[in-house]
C-alpha positions as semicolon CSV with decimal commas, in nm:
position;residue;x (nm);y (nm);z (nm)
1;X;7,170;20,493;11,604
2;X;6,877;20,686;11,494
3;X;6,725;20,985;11,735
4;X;6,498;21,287;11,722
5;X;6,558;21,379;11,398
6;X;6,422;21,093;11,212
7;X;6,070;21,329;11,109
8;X;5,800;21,344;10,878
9;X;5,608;21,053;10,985
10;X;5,871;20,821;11,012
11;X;5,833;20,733;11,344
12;X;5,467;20,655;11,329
13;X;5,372;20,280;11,287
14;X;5,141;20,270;11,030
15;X;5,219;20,146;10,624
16;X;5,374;20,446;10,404
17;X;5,117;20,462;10,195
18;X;4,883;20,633;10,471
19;X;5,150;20,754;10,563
20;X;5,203;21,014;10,294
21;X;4,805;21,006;10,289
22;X;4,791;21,146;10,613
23;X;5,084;21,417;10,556
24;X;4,906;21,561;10,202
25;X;4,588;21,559;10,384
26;X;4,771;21,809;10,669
27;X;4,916;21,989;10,363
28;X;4,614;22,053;10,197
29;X;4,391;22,141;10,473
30;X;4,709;22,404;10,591
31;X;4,697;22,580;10,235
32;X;4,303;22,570;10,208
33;X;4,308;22,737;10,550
34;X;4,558;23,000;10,409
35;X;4,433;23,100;10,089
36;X;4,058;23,126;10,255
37;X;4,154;23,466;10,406
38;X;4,137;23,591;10,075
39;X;3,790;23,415;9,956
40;X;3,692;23,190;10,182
41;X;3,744;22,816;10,311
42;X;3,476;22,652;10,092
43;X;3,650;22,810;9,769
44;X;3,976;22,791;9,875
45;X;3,900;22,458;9,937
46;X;3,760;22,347;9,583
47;X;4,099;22,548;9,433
48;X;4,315;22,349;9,586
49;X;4,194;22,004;9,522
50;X;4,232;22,114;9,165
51;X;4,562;22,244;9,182
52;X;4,676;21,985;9,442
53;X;4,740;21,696;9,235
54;X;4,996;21,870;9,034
55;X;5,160;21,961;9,340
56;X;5,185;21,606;9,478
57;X;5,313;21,479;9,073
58;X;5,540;21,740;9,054
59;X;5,702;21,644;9,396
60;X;5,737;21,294;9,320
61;X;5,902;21,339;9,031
62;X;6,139;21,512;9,173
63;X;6,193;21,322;9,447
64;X;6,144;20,992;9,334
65;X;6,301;20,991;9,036
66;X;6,500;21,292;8,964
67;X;6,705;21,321;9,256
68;X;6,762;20,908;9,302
69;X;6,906;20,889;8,906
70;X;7,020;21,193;8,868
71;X;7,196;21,386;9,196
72;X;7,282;21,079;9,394
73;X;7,454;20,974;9,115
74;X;7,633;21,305;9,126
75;X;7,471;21,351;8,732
76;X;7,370;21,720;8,800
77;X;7,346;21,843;8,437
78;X;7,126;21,602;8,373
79;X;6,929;21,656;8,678
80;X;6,884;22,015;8,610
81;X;6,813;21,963;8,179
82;X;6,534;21,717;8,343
83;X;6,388;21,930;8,586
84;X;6,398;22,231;8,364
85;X;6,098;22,065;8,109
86;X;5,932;21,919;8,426
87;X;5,904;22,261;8,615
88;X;5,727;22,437;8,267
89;X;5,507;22,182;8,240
90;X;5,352;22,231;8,622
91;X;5,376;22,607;8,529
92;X;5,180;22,543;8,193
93;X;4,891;22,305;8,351
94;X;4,889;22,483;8,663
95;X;4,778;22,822;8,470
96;X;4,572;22,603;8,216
97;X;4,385;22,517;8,550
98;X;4,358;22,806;8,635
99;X;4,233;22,982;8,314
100;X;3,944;22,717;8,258
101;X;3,844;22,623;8,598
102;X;3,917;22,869;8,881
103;X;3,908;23,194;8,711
104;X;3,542;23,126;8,602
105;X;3,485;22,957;8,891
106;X;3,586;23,309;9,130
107;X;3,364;23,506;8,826
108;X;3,040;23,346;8,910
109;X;3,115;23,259;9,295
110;X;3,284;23,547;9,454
111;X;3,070;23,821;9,208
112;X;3,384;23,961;9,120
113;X;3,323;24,331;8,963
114;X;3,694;24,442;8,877
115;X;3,643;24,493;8,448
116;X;4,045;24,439;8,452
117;X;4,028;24,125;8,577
118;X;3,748;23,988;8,420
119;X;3,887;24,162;8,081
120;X;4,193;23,983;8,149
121;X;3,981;23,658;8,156
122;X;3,838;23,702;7,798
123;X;4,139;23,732;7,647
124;X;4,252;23,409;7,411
125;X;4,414;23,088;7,583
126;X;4,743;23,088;7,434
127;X;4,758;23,496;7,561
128;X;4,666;23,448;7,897
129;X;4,902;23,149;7,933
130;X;5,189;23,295;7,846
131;X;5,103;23,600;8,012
132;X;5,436;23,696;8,225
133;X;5,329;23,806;8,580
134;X;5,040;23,497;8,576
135;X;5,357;23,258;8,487
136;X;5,564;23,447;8,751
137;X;5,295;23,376;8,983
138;X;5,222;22,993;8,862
139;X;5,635;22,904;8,953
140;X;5,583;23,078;9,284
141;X;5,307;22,858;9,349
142;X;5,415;22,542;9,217
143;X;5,829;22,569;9,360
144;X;5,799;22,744;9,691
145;X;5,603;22,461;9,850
146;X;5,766;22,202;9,629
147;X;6,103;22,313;9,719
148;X;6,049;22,323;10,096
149;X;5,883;21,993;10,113
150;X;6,156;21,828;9,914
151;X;6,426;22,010;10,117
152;X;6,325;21,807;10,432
153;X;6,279;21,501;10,209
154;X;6,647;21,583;10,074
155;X;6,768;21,674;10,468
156;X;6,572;21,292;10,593
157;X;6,731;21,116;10,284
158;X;7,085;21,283;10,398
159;X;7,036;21,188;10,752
160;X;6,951;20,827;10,722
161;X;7,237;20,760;10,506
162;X;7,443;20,925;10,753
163;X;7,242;20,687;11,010
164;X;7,311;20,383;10,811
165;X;7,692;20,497;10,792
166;X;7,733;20,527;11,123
167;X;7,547;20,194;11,150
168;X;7,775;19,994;10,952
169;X;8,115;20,169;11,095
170;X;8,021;20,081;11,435
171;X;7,885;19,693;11,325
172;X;8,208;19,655;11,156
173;X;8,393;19,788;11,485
174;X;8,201;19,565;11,743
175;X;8,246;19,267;11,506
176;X;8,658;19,311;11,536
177;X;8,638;19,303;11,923
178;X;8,520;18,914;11,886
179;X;8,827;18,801;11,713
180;X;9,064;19,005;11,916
181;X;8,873;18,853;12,212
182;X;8,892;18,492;12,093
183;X;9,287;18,541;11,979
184;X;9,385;18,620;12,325
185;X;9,205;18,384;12,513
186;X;9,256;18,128;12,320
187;X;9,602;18,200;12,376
188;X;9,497;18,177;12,781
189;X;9,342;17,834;12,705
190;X;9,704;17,725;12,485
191;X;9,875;17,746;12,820
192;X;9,681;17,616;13,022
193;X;9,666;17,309;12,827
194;X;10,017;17,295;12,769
195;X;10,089;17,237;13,179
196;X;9,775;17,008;13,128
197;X;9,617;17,226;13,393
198;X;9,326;17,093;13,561
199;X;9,143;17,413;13,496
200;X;9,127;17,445;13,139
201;X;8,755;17,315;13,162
202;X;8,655;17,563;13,414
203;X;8,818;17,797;13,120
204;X;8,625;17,681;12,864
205;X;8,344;17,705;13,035
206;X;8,357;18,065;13,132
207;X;8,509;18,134;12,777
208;X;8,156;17,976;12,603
209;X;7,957;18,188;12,881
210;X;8,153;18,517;12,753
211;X;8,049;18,412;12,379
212;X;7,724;18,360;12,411
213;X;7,695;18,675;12,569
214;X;7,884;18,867;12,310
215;X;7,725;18,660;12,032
216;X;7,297;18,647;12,136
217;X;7,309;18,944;12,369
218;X;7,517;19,227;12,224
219;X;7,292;19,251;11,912
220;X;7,102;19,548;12,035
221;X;7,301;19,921;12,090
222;X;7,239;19,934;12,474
223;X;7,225;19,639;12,735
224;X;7,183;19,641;13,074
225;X;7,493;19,783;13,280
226;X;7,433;19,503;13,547
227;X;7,505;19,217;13,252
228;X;7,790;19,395;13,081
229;X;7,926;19,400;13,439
230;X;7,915;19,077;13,533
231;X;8,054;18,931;13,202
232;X;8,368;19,179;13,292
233;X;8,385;18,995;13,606
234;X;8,376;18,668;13,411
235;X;8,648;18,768;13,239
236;X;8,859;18,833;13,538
237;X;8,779;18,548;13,640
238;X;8,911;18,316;13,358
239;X;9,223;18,569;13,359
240;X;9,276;18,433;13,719
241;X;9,269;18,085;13,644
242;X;9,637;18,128;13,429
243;X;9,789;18,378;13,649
244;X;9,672;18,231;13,965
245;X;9,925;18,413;14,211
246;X;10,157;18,560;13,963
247;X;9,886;18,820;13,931
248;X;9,694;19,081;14,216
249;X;9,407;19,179;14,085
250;X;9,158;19,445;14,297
251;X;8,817;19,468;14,148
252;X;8,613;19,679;14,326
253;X;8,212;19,805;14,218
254;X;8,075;20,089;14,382
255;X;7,714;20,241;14,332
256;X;7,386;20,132;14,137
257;X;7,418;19,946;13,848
258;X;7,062;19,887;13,790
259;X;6,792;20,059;13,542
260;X;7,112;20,178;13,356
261;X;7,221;20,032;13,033
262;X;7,591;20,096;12,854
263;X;7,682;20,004;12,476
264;X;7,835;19,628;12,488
265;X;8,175;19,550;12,570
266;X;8,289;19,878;12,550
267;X;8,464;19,831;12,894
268;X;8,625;19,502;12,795
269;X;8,898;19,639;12,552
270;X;9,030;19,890;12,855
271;X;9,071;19,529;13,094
272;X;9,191;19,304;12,814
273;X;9,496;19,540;12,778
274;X;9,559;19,538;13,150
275;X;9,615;19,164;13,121
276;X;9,780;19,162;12,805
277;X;9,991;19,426;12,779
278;X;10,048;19,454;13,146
279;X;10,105;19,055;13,291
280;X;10,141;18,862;13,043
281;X;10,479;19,019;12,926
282;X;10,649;19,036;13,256
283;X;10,734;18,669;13,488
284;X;10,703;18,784;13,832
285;X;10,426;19,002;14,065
286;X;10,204;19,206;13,892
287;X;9,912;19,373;13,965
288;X;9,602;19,518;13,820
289;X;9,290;19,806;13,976
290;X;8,965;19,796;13,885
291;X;8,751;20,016;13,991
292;X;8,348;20,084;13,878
293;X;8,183;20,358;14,044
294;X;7,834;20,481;13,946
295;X;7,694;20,804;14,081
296;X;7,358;20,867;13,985
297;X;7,392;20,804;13,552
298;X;7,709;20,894;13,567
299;X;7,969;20,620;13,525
300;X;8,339;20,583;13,618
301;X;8,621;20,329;13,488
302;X;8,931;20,323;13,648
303;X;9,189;20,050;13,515
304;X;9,586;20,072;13,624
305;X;9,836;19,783;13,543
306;X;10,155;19,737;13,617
307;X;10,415;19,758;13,297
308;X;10,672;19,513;13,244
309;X;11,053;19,599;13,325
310;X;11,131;19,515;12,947
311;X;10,889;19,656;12,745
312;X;10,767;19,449;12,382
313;X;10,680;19,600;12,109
314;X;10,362;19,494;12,051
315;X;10,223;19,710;11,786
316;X;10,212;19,454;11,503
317;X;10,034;19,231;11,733
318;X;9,646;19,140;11,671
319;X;9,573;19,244;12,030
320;X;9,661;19,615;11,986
321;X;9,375;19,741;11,765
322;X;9,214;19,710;12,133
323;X;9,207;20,039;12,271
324;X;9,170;20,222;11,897
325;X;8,887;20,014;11,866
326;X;8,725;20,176;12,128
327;X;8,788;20,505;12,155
328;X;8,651;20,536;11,785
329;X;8,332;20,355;11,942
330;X;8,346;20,623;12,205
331;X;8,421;20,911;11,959
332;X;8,065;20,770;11,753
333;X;7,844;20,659;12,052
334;X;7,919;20,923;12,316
335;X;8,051;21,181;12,143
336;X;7,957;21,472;12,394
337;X;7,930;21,263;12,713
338;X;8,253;21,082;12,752
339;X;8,559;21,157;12,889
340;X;8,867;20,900;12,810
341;X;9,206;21,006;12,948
342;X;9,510;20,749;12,907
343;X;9,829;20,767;13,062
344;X;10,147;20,593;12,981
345;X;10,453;20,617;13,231
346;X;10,752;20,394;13,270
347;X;10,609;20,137;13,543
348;X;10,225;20,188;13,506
349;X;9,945;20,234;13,246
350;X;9,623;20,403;13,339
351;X;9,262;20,440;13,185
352;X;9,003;20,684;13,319
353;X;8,667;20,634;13,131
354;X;8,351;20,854;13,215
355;X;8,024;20,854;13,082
356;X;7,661;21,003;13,062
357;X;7,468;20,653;13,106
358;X;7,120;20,620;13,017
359;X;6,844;20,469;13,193
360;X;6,631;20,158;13,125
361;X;6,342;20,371;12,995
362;X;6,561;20,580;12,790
363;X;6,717;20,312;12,599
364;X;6,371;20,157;12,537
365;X;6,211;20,479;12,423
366;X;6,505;20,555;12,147
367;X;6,450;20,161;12,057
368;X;6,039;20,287;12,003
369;X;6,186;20,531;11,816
370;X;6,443;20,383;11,589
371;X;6,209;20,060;11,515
């Protein structure tokens, strides 16, 4: 369920370690280029592999350690009582760095003439490292970058646990459609087998067909909308061998189904109700519309069923976590491209489903992406 927002190197298919390699290389060479306006790119360059390393410490700490033990464990005093040692002691080697090796260093290079400055170089260690405006200076340096870097590690962190969330809710939701599935047809299969029909192995048959498919080929978050139709017209089909004539079913497919894909059996709740809360409650003619219409990516469900003249209350049943089921997957999956509208009246229940479909190429490239 990953997208575009999985960043910083993520997506690229090489081991972390080069990885972050590669990313402090881009940082470095982005701050050598910026300080250089005010020496130039050779000297900038030399400060900055000295002051680098602290950089890269100091964020690691922070986001390796401090923020896994301490703020994801929702321990924020100790999270801040940590950081507040960890953040003077960057300050306090970052200016010892500075006082030893770069101030000298500018001196000699950059034939710096200002007496202040170089005055202010002379003084004693412990007086220019605890002078205010160079420590003022050493935090800006040492947090501003810090702090941004870690706020997109923080924002990644956030996102992929949201990710994995919305991973698991919508795992656990597919997982109850194969029970409800099997509890209802098996329930198909009971009676045919109690009028020791002839076509209960034609039902199993079809049954182990529908399965598989939901078992080996629904793994992935899109398959093809050619397959997922079909299996619904597998479906129908082992509805038709109990009902035989009790039951008129119209199931009509308009449009080009290929190159598109849909998430698995998310049509399959909205027909399993027709049959089960429509037919299988009422002895006599009953009917059930189908309809599939696909207009460029745009797809259309229409299901109507006819209602029984004695209505059952069916809502501590196992079958009617059906259409809840789905419209949460809907709700998670196509939150701002579908459309579900559901209407119950005396003699008839309708569903009208539409979607934004993707194509073939689409679902492979956010697979690329979310590998």
């Amino acid at each position: 369920m990953n997208n575009g927002f999985d960043i910083i190197l993520n997506n690229v298919r090489l081991p972390r370690f080069w990885q972050h390699v590669i990313f402090w290389v881009i940082v470095s060479f982005f701050i050598t280029t910026l300080y250089s306006f005010q020496t130039n790119f050779w000297v900038s360059m030399r400060n900055n592999v000295l002051y680098m390393p602290i950089q890269i410490a100091y964020y690691y700490a922070i986001a390796y350690w401090l923020i896994p033990k301490y703020v994801f464990e929702k321990r924020y005093v100790m999270f801040f009582l940590m950081l507040i040692p960890l953040v003077f002691a960057c300050m306090f080697i970052s200016r010892t760095i500075g006082i030893f090796f770069v101030a000298p260093y500018l001196i000699r290079v950059m034939h710096v003439t200002d007496a202040g400055y170089i005055a202010s170089t002379q003084r004693p260690f412990f007086e220019q490292l605890m002078d205010g405006q160079s420590l003022v200076n050493s935090f800006k340096g040492t947090n501003l970058f810090t702090g941004f870097v870690i706020a997109i590690k923080l924002f990644k962190m956030w996102y992929e646990r949201k990710q994995a969330a919305l991973e698991a809710e919508l795992n656990a939701l597919k997982a109850q459609i194969h029970p409800h599935f099997l509890f209802n047809t098996l329930n198909n299969l009971y009676s045919l087998s109690l009028n020791n029909s002839p076509k209960s192995p034609q039902a199993i048959i079809g049954l182990s067909d529908l399965l598989r498919y939901m078992l080996y080929e629904c793994s992935d978050n899109e398959v093809p909308l050619e397959k997922e139709v079909f299996m619904m017209q597998q479906y129908v089909k082992l509805e038709k061998l109990r009902y035989e004539d009790r039951i008129d079913i119209n199931f009509t497919i308009t449009g080009n189904l290929k190159d598109k894909t849909i998430a698995p059996l998310l049509i399959l709740p909205f027909i399993e109700n027709a049959f089960k809360h429509g037919t299988s409650e009422q002895v006599g003619a009953t009917w059930i519309n189908i309809d599939i219409s696909v207009t460029l990516n745009h797809f259309k469900l229409k299901v109507a069923n006819s209602k029984p003249d004695h209505p059952v209350d069916t809502s501590n049943t196992p079958g009617h976590i059906g259409l809840k089921n789905v419209t949460k997957r809907l709700d998670l999956l196509y939150p701002h491209s579908s459309r579900l509208k559901i209407v119950n009246e005396d003699d008839t229940f309708f569903v009208a489903l539409d979607l934004d479909l993707k194509t073939v190429k689409q679902s492979a490239t956010q697979q690329m992406i979310t590998a």
